[in-house]
C-alpha positions in Angstrom: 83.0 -65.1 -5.6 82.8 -65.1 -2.1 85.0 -66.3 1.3 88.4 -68.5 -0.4 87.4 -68.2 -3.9 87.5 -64.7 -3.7 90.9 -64.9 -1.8 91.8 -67.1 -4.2 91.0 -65.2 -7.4 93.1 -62.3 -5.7 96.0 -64.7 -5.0 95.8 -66.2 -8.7 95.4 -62.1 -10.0 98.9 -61.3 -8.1 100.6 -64.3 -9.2 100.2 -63.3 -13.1 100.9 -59.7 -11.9 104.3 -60.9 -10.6 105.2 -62.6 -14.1 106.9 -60.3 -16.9 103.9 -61.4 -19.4 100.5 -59.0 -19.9 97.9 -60.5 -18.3 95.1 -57.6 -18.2 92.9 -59.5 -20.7 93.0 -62.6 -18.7 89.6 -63.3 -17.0 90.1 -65.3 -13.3 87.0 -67.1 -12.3 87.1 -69.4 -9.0 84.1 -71.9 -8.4 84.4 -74.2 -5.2 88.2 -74.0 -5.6 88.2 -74.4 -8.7 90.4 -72.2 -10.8 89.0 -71.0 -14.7 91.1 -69.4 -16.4 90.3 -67.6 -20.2 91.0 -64.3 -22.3 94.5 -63.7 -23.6 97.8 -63.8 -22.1 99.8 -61.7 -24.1 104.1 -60.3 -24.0 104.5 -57.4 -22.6 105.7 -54.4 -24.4 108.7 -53.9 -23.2 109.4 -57.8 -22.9 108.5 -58.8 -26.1 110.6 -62.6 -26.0 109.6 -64.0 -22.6 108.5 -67.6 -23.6 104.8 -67.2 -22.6 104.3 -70.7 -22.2 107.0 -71.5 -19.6 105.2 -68.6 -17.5 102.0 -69.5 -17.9 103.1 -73.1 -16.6 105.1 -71.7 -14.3 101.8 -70.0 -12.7 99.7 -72.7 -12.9 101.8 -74.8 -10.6 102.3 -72.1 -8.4 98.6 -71.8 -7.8 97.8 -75.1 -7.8 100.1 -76.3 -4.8 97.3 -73.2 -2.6 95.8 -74.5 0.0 92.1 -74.0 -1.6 93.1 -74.9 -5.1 91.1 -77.7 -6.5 92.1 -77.6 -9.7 93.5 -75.1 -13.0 91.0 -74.9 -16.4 93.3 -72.7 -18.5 91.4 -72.0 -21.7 93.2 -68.9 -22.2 94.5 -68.1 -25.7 98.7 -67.3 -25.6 99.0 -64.5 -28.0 102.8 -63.2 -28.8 101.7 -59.3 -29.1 99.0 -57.5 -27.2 95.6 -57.6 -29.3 95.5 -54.1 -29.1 98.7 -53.6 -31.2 97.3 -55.4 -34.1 93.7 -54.1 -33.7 94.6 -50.7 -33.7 97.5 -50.0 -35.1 101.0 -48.5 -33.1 100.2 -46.6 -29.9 101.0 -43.3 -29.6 102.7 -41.4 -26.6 99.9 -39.1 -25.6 97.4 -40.2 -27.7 94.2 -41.6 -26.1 92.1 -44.5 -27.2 88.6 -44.0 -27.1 
């Protein structure tokens, strides 16, 4: 990405950031204004009944009023725990993941 879709990308990144959901699986891919969206959304730990879909929505009209946006593909999958927690079992304090 390069020029306003990189700025955009960043701007899309920071608006997920600012929502109480876990959006570090999410993959953010601006062509020609163009907003892709895919990966996982996912509750946060420590929020575990924000209604994911009434954020995600939320976001995507939020970005889609930028200037630069031409449009939101969200092909990401809503998931109601972090894939991690089911993959791996409970994490524990001070334990590392390798």
């Amino acid at each position: 990405m390069t020029g306003p879709d990189a700025e955009l990308g960043r701007y899309v990144r920071r608006e997920f950031n600012r929502r109480p959901v876990d959006s570090t699986r999410l993959e953010i891919q601006v062509i020609g204004g163009r907003i892709y969206l895919s990966g996982t959304i996912a509750n946060l730990r420590s929020q575990p009944g924000v209604p994911l879909q009434e954020e995600i929505l939320l976001v995507e009209k939020i970005i889609s009023q930028h200037r630069d946006a031409r449009g939101v593909f969200n092909q990401a999958r809503v998931s109601a725990t972090r894939p991690d927690d089911t993959q791996h079992g409970p994490h524990r304090v001070g334990h590392r993941r390798r």
